[in-house]
C-alpha positions in Angstrom: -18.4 13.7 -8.7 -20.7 10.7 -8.0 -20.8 9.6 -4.5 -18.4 6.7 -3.3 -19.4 3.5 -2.8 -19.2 1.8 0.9 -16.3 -0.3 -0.3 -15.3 0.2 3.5 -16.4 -2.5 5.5 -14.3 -2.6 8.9 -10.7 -3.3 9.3 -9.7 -6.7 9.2 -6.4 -7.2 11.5 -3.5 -9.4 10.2 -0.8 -11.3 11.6 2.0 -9.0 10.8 3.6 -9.6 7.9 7.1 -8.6 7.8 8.8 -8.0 4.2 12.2 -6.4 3.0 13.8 -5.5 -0.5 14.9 -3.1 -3.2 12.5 -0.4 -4.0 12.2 -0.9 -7.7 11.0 1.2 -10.3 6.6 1.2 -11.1 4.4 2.7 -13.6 4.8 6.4 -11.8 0.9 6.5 -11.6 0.8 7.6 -8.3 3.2 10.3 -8.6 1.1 11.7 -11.6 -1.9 11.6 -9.4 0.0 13.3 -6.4 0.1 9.8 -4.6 3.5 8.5 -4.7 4.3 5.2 -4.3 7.4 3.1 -3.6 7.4 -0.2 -5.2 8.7 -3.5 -3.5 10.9 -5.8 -5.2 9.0 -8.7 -6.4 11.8 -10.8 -5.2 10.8 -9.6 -1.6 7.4 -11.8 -1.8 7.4 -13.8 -4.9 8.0 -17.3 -2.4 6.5 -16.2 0.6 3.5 -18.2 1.8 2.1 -16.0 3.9 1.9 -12.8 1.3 0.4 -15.7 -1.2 -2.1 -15.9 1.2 -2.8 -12.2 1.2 -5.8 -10.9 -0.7 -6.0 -8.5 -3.4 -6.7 -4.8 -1.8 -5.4 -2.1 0.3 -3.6 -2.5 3.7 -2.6 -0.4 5.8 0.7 -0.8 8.4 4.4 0.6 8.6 7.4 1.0 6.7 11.2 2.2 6.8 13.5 3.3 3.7 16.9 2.1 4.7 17.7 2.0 8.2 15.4 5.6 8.2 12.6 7.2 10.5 9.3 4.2 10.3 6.1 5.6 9.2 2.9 5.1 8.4 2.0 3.4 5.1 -1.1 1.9 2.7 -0.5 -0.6 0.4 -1.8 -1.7 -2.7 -1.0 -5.8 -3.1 -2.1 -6.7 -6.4 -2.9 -6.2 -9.7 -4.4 -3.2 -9.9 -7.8 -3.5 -11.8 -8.3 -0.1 -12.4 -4.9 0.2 -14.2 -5.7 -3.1 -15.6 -1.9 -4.4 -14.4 -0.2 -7.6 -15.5 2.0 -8.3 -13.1 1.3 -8.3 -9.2 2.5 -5.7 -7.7 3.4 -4.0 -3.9 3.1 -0.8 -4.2 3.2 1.4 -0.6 2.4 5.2 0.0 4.6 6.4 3.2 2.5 8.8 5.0 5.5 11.1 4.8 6.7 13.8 2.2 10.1 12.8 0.7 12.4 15.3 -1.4 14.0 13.0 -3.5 13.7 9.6 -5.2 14.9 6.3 -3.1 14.9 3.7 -6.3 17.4 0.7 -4.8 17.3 1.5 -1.2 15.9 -1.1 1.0 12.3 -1.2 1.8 10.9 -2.9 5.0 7.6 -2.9 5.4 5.2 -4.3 8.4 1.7 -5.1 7.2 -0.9 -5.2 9.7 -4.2 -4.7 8.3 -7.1 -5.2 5.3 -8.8 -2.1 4.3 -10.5 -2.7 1.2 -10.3 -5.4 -2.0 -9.2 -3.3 -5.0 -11.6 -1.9 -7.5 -11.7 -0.4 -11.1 -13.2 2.7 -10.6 -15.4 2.6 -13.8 -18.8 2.7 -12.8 -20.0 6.3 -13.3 -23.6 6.3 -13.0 -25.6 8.9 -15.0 -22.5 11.2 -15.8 -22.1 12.7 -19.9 -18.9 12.6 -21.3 -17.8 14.9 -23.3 -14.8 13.0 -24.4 -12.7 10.4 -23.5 -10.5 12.5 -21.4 -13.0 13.2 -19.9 -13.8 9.6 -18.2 -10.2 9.4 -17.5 -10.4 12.3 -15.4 -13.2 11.3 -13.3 -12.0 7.8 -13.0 -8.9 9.1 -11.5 -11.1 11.3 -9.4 -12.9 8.7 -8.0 -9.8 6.5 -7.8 -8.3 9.8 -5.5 -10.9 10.1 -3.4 -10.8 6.2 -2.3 -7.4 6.3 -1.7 -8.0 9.8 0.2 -10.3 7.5 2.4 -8.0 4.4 2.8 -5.3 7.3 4.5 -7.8 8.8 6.7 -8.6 4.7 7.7 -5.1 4.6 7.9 -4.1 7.4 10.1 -6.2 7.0 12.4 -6.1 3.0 13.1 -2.3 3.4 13.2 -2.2 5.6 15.7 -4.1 3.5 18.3 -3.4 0.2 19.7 -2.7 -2.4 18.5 -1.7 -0.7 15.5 0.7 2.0 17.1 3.2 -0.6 18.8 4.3 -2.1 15.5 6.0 1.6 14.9 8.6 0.0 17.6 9.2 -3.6 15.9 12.7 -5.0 16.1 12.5 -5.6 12.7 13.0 -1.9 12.1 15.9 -1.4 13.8 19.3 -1.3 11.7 19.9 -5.0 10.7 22.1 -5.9 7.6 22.2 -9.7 9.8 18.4 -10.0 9.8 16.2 -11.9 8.0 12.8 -11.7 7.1 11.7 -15.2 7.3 13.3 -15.7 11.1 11.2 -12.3 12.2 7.8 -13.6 10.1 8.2 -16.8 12.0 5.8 -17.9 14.7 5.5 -13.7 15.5 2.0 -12.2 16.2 
């Protein structure tokens, strides 16, 4: 496999974002790539100000399924060049190994910082192809080991300060009477 480009610049810390919702149904890309992902509700975001702010790329921050354990978590916010999506989409890998499926249990998730913008991994240098399956699989490949990187990014920012503390936020804690705009307001 070709060598990566330096798509990684530095972290760029947020003003937490706060979000909660449905986990909806996605393409199942990441699953078929081993990277599962649990998809936020569009509702969730679709007239926030502050996620319309939000640039296209790969975050990294924390997230809960129902009123569950809070781990760490990337996320994909947008449309997904390399998969050429239509629609914008959150889509978050939990940094934890699930046995089952958790479509239409709540999702919250705390986003706390920019990674990366999001790229179409297309660009394959001086490579033959053989077939068109071929360039699928090394797109994916490369697609794999970018994501690979955003984790390691991940990890290891959210487990130092001022990453770690967000783990604690009151907005994880059981809250059927909370809302996200009250704990997104004037918080940083």
């Amino acid at each position: 496999m070709s060598r990566l480009p330096d798509y990684w610049k530095g972290i760029e810390k947020l003003k937490p974002l706060r979000l909660a919702g449905a986990i909806v149904k996605g393409y199942q890309r990441g699953r078929q790539i081993g990277i599962p992902t649990a998809n936020l509700d569009p509702q969730a975001y679709a007239n926030n100000d502050e996620f319309q702010k939000l640039s296209e790329g790969v975050y990294f921050g924390w997230a809960c399924v129902d009123n569950g354990p809070v781990y760490k978590t990337l996320l994909s916010i947008g449309h997904n060049p390399h998969f050429k999506n239509k629609n914008l989409q959150l889509e978050c890998h939990l940094l934890h190994k699930f046995d089952d499926d958790f479509y239409d249990s709540k999702l919250r998730v705390l986003i706390c910082a920019f990674i990366r913008p999001q790229y179409a991994f297309d660009s394959l240098g001086n490579f033959f192809l053989s077939s068109v399956f071929s360039l699928h699989i090394l797109r994916n490949e490369q697609l794999i080991a970018a994501i690979n990187k955003d984790i390691e990014i991940g990890k290891e920012a959210l487990g130092k300060s001022p990453y770690e503390e967000f783990q604690r936020d009151n907005f994880f804690k059981d809250d059927e009477k909370k809302d996200t705009q009250s704990h997104n307001a004037g918080k940083l």
